[in-house]
Backbone bond lengths (Angstrom), bond angles and torsions (degrees), N, CA, C in turn:
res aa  C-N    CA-C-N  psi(-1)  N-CA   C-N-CA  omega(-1)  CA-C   N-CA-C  phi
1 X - - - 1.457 - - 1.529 111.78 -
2 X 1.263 110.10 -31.37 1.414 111.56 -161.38 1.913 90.66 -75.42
3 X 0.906 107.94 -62.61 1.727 120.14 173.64 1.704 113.32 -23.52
4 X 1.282 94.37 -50.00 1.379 109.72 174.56 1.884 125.96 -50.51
5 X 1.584 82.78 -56.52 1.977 108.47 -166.75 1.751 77.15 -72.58
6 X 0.685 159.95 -27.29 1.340 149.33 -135.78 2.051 105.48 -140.78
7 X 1.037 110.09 5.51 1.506 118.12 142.03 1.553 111.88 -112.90
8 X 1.063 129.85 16.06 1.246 118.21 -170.63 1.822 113.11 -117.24
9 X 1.689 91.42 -28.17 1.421 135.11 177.94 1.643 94.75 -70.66
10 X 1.512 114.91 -58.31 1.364 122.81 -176.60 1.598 126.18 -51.26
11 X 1.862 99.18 -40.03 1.371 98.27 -177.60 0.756 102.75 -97.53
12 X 1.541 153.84 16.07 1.364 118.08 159.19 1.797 111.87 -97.31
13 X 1.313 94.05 3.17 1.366 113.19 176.44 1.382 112.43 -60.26
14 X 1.546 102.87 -57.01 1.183 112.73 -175.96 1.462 129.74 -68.52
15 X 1.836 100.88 -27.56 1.094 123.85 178.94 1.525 111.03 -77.44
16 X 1.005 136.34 0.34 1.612 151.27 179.33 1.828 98.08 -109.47
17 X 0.962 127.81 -38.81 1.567 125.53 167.64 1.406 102.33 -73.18
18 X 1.176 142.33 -32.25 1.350 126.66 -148.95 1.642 91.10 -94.17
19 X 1.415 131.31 -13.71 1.437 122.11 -157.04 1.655 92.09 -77.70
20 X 1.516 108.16 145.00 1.607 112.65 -166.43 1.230 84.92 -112.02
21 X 1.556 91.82 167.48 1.810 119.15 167.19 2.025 112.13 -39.01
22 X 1.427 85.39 -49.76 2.005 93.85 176.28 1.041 112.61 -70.19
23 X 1.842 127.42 -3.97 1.331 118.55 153.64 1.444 121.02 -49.79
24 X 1.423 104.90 -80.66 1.119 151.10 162.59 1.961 102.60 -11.94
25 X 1.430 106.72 -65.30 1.721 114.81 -179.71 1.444 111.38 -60.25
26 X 1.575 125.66 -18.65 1.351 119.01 -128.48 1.989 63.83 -119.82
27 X 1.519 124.93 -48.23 1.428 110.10 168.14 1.397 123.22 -68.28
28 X 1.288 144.86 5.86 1.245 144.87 -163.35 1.301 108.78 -70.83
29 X 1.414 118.12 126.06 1.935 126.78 -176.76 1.281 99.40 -50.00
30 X 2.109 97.16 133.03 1.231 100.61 176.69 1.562 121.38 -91.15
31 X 1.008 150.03 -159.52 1.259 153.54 -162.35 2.095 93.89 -79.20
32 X 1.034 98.70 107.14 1.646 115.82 153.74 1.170 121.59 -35.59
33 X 1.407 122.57 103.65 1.610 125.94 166.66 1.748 109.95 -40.06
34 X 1.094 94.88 123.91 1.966 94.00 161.66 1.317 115.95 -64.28
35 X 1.652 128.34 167.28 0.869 143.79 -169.22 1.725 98.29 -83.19
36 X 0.680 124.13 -26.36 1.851 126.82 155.93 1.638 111.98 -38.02
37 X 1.552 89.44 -76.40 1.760 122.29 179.61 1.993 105.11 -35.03
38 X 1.081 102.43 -64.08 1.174 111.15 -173.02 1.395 132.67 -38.80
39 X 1.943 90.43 -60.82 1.432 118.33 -177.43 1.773 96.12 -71.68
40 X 1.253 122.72 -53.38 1.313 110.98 163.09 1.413 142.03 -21.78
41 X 1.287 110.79 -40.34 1.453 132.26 -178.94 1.693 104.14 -79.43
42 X 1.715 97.87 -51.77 1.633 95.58 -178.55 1.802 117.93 -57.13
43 X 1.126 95.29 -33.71 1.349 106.55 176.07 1.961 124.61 -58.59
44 X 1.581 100.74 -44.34 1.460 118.05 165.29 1.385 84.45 -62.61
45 X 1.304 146.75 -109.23 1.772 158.22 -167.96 1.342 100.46 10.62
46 X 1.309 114.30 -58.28 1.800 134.73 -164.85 1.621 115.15 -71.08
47 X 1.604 98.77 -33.26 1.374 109.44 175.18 1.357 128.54 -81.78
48 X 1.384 88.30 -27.41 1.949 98.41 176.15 1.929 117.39 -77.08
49 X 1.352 91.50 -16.14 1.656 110.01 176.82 1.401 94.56 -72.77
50 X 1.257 113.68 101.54 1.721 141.05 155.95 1.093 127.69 -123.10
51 X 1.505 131.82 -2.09 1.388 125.51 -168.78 1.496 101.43 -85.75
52 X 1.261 129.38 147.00 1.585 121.16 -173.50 1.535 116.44 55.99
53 X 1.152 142.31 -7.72 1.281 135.52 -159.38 1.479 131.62 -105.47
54 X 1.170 139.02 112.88 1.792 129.75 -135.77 1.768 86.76 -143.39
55 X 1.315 111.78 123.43 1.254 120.90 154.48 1.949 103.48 71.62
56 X 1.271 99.67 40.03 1.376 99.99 165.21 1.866 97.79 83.52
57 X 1.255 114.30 -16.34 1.718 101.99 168.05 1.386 117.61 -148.38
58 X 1.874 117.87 179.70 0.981 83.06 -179.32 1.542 129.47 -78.93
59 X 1.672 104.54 -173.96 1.606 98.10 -176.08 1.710 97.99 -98.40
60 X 1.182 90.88 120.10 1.718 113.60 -175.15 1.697 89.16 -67.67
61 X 1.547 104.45 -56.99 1.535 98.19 -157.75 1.704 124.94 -75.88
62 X 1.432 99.45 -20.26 1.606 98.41 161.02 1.573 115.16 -73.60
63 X 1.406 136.01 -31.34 0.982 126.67 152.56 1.559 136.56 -32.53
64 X 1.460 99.61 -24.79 1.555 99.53 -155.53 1.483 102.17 -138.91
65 X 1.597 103.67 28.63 1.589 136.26 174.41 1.599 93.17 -125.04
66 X 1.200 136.27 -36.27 1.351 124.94 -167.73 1.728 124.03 -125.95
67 X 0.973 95.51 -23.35 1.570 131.12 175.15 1.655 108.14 -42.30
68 X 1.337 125.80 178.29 1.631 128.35 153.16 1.127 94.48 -112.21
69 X 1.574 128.40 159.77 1.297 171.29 153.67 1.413 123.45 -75.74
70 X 1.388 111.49 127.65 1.404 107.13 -179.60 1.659 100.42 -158.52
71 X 1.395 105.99 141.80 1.762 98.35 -172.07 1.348 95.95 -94.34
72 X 1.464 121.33 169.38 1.094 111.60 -151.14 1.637 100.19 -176.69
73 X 1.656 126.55 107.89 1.579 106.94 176.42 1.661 116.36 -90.97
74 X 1.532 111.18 135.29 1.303 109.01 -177.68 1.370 107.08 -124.57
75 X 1.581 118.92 148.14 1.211 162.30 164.63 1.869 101.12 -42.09
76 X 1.428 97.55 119.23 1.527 105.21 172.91 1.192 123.74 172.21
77 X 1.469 119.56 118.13 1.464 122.59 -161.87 1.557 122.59 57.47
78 X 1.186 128.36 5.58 1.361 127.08 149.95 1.725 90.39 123.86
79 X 1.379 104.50 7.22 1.613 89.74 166.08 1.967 110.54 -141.32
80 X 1.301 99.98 167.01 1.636 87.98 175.03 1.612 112.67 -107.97
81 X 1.173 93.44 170.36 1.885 106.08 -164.69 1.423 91.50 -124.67
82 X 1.227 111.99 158.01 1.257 130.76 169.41 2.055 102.82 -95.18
83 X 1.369 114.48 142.89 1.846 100.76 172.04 1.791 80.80 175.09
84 X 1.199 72.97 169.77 1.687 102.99 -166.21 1.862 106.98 -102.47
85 X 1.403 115.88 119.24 0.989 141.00 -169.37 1.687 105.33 -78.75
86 X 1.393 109.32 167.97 2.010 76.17 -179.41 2.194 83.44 -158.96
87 X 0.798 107.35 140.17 1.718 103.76 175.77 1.258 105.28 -133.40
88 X 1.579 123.95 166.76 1.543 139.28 178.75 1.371 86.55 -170.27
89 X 1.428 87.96 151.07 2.128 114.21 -154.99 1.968 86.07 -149.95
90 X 1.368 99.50 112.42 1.607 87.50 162.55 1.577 112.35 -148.49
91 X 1.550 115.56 140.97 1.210 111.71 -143.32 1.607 104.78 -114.20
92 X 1.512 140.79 127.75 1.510 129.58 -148.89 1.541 94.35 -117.61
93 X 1.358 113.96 141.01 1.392 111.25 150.12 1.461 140.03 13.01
94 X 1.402 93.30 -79.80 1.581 107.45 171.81 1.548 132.63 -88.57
95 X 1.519 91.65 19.73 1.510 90.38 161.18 1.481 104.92 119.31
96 X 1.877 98.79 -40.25 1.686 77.24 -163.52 1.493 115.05 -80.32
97 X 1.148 121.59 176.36 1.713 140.93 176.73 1.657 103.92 -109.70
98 X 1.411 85.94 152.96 2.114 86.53 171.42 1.612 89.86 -154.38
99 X 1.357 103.17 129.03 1.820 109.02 169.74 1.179 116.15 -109.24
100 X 1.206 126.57 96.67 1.445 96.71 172.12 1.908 124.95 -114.85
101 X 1.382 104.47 138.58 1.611 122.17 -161.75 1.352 130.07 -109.50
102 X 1.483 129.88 171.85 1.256 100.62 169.77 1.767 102.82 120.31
103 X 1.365 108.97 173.90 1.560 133.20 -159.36 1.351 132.69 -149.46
104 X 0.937 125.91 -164.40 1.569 117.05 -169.93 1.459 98.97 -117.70
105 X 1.296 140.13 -14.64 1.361 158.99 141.57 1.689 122.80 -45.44
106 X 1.071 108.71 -77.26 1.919 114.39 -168.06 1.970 89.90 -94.40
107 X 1.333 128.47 -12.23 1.188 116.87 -158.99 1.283 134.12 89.47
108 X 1.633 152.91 -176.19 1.137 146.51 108.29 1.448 158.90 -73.26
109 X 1.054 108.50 177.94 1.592 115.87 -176.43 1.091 121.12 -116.27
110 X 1.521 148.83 166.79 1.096 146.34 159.20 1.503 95.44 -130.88
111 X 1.314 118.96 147.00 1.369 128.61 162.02 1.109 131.83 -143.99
112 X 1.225 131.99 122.28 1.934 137.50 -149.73 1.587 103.46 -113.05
113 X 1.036 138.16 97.34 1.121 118.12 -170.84 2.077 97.77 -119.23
114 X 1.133 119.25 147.16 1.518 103.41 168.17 2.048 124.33 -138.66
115 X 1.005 133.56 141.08 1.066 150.50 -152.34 2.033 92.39 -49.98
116 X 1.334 109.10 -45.40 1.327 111.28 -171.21 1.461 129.42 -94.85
117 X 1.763 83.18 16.15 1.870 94.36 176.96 1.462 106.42 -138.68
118 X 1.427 116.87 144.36 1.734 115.18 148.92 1.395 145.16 -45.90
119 X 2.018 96.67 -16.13 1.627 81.56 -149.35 2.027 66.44 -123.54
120 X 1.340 89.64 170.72 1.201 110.68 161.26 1.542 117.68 -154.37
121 X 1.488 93.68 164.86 1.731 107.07 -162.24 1.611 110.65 -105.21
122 X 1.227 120.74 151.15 1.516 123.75 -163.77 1.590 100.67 -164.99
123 X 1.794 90.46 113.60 1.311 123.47 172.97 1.453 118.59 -80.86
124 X 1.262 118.98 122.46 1.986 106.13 177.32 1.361 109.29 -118.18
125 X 1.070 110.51 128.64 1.764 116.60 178.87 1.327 102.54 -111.95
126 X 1.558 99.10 157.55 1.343 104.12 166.88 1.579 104.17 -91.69
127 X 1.859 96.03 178.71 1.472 108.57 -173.43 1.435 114.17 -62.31
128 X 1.485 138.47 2.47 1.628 136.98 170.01 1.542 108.91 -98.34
129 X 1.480 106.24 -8.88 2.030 115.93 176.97 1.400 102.22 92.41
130 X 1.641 133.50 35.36 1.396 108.96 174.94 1.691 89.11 -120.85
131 X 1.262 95.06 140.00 1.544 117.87 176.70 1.630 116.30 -50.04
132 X 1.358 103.81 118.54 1.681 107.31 -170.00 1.813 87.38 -106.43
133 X 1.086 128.36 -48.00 1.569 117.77 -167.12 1.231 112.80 -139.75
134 X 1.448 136.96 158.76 1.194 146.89 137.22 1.382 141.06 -144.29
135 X 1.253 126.33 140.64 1.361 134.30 -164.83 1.054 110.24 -165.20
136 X 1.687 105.38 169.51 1.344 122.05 172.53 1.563 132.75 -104.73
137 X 1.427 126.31 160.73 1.523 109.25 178.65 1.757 97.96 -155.43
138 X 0.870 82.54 168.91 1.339 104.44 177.37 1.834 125.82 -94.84
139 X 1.283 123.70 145.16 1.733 114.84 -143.14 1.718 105.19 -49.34
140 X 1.533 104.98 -30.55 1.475 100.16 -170.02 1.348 99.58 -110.95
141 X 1.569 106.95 42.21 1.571 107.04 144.57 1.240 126.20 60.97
142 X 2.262 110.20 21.98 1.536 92.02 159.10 2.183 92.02 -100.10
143 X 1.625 98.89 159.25 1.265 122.06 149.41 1.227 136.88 -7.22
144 X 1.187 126.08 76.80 1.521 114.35 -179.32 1.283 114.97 -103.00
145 X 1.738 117.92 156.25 1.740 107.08 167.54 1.621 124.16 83.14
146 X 0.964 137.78 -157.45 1.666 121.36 136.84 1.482 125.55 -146.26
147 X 1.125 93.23 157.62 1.837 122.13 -155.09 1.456 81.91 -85.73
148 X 1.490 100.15 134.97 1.733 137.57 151.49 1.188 101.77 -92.93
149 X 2.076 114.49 126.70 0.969 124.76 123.27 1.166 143.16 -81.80
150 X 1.441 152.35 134.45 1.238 149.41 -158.35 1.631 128.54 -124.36
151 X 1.556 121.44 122.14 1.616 96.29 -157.23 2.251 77.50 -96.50
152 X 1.872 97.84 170.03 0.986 99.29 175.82 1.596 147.81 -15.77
153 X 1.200 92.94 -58.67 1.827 125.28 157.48 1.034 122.66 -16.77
154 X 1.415 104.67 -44.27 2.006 111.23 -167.62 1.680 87.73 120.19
155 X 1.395 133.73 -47.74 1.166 124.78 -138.52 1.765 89.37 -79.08
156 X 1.659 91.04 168.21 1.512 109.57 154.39 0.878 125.11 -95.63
157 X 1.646 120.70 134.69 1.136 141.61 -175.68 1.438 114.72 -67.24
158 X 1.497 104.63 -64.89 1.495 133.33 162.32 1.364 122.77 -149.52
159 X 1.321 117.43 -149.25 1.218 119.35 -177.85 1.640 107.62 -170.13
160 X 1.338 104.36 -165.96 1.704 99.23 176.69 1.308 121.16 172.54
161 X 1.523 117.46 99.61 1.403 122.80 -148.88 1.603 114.55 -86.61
162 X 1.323 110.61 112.02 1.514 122.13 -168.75 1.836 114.37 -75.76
163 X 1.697 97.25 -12.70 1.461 89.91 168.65 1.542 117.90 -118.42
164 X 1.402 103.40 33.75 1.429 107.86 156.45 1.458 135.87 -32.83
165 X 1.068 122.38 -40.57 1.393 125.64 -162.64 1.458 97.36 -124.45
166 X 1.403 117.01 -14.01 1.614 97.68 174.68 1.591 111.80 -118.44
167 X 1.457 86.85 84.46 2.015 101.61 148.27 1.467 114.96 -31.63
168 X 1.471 116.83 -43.59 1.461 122.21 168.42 1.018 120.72 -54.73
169 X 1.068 150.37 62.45 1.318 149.02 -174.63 1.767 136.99 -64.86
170 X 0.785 115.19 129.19 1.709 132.84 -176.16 1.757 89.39 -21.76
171 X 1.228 127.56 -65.51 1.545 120.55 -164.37 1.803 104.97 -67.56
172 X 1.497 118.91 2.12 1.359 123.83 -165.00 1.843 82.39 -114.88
173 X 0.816 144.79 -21.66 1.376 145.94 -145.01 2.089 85.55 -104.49
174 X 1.230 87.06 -47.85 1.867 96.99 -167.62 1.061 92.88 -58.42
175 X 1.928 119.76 -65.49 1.741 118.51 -177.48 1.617 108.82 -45.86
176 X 1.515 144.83 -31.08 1.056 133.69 -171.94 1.404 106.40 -75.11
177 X 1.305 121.93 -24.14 1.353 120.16 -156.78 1.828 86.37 -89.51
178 X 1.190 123.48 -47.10 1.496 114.02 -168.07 1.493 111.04 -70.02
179 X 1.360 92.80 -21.77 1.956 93.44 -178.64 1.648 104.41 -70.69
180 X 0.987 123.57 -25.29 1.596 131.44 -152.30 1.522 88.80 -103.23
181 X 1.512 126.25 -1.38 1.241 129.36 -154.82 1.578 98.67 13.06
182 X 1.375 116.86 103.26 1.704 139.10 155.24 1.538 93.39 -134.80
183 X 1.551 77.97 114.03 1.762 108.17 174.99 1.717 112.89 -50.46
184 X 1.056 143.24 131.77 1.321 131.50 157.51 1.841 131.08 -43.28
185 X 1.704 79.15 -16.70 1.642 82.97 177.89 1.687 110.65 -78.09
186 X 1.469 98.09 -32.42 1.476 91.10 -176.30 1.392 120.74 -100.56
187 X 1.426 122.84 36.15 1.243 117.26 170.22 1.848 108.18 -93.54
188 X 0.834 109.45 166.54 1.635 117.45 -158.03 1.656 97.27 -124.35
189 X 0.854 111.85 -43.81 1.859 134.88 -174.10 0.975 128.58 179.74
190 X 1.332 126.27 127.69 1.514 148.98 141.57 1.558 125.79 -69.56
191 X 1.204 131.57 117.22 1.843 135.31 173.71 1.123 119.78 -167.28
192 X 1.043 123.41 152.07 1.421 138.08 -179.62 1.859 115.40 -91.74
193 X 1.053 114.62 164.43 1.568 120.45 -177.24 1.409 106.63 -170.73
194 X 1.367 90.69 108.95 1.428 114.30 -174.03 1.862 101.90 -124.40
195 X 1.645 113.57 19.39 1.514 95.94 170.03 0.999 124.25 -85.07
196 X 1.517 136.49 -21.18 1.413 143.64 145.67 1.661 150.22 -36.92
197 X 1.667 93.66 -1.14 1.527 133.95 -178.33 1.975 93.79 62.51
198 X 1.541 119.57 20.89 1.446 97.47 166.65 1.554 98.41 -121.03
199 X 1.460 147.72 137.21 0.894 142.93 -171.61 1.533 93.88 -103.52
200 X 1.862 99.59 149.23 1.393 126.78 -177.98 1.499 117.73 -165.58
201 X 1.165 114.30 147.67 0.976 115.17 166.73 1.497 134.66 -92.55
202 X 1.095 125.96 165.90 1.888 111.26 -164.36 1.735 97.46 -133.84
203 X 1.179 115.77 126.61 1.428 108.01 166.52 1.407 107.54 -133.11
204 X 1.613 95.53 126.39 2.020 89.86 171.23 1.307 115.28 -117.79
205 X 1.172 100.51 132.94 1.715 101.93 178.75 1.353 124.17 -122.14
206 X 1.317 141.10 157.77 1.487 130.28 170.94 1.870 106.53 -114.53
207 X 1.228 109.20 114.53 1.532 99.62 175.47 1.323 110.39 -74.03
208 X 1.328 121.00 179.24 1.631 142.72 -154.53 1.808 82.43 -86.75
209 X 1.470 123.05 -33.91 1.424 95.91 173.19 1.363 128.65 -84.19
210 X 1.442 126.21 25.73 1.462 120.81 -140.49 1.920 71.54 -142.58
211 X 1.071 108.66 -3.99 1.966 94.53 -166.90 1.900 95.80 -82.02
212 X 1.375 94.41 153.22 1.473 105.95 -166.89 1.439 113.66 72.91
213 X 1.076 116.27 33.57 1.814 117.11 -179.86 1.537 92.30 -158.94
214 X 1.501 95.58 143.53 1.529 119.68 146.17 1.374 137.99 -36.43
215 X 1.586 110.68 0.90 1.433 111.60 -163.87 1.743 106.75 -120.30
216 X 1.569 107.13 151.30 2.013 108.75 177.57 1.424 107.42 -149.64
217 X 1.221 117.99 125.99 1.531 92.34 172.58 1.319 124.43 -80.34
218 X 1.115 113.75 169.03 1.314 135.04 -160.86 1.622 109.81 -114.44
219 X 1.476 125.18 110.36 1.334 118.42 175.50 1.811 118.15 -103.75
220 X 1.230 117.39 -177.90 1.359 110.12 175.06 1.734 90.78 -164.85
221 X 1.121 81.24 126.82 1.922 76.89 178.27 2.007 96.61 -153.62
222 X 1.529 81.72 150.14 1.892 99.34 -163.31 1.110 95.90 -70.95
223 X 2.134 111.58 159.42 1.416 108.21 -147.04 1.751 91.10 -98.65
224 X 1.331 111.79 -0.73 1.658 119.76 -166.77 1.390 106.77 -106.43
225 X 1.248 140.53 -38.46 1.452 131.10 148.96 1.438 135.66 -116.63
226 X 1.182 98.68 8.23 1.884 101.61 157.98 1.939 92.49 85.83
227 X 1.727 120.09 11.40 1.532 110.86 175.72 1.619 108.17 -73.48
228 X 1.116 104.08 135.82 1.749 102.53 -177.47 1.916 97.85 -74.56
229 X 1.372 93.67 137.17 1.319 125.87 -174.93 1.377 107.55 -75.12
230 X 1.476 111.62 -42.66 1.581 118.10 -145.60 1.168 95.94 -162.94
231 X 1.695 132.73 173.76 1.434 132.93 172.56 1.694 77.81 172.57
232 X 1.560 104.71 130.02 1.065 128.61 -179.11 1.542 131.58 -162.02
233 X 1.774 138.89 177.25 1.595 96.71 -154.37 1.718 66.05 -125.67
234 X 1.221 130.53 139.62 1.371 133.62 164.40 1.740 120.19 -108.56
235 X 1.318 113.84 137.09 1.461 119.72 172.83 1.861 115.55 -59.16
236 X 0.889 116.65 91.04 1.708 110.02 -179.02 1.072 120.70 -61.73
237 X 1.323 125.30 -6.13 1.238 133.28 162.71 1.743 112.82 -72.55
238 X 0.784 127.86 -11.41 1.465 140.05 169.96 1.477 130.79 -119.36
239 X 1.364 94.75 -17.39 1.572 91.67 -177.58 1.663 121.00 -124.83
240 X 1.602 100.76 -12.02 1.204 113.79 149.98 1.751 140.84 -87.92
């Protein structure tokens, strides 16, 4: 075993020395959307949102004509209410899912999730059905892309770009994983961590020799050229 943890330790060692300068150029941030560009896009995002949606929001009342019911106390203004929760789940052809949840109290949600992707998208309305946010994330729920806020109007309020700091990008994260050949079966988690003001990415995986054991490695790689930071063998019994 020890032979093992310690070629495995080695190559990614090596594989973090070997990344060249033409790595590095070939990831370099591309030209920054303007503040035009952006809001533009959020605006297309907002427009393509039609499923359930009547008169510029959603339709509260077909929801809560077809929907299930569930009572439910919610949080508001420093006291809770008693009200009836209401959901619809509908499932398409091609895979994707859409849930949508929620009350006349905390508001709703929309959620898109589909069989042939990781990430899914999630709409939040307030309690009258007009779209307060949307964005995307990834399955274990860090931030991807950037999130539209929206005031009543239609307009955006603001926004807030979650891949700011990583030039590394999610489709650069996938190419690392196939270069390193790490199977999809054995990844454990993918996320980012940006509370430390240094952004990185985290990948854990368990190889085909590590199955039936406590053990995964542990990666860390920089959020600006994808160089592994770290490579280490962690107990999953503790850290997962």
């Amino acid at each position: 075993m020890k032979t093992l943890i310690t070629s495995l330790l080695m190559f990614f060692a090596v594989s973090c020395g070997e990344q060249t300068k033409k790595d590095i150029i070939i990831k370099k941030k591309s030209t920054p959307l303007s503040d035009q560009e952006i809001k533009k896009q959020g605006y297309q995002i907002k427009k393509k949102d039609t499923f359930f949606i009547e008169n510029g929001k959603l339709d509260i009342v077909r929801l809560e004509k077809i929907g299930s019911q569930s009572k439910s106390s919610d949080y508001k203004e420093g006291l809770y209410t008693r009200t009836i929760n209401y959901y619809y789940g509908q499932k398409f052809k091609d895979g994707t899912f859409i849930e949508i949840s929620g009350g006349n109290i905390s508001g709703y949600r929309k959620l898109i999730t589909s069989e042939r992707s990781l990430f899914k998208t999630r709409y939040i309305y307030n309690s009258s059905g007009y779209l307060k946010s949307v964005g995307r994330s990834y399955k274990s729920n860090f931030s991807i892309g950037i999130r539209y806020y929206f005031n009543e109007d239609g307009t955006i309020a603001n926004y807030e770009d979650y891949d700011k700091c990583y030039t590394f990008s999610w489709e650069d994260v996938t190419s690392f994983l196939k270069e390193k050949e790490i199977e999809k079966e054995e990844i454990i988690d993918v996320f980012r961590n940006d509370k430390d003001e240094e952004c990185v990415w985290v990948i854990v995986f368990k190889p085909e020799e590590f199955n039936n054991k406590d053990k995964a490695i542990h990666l860390i790689l920089e959020a600006e050229t994808g160089t592994i930071i770290s490579s280490k063998i962690i107990d999953t019994g503790r850290h997962i």
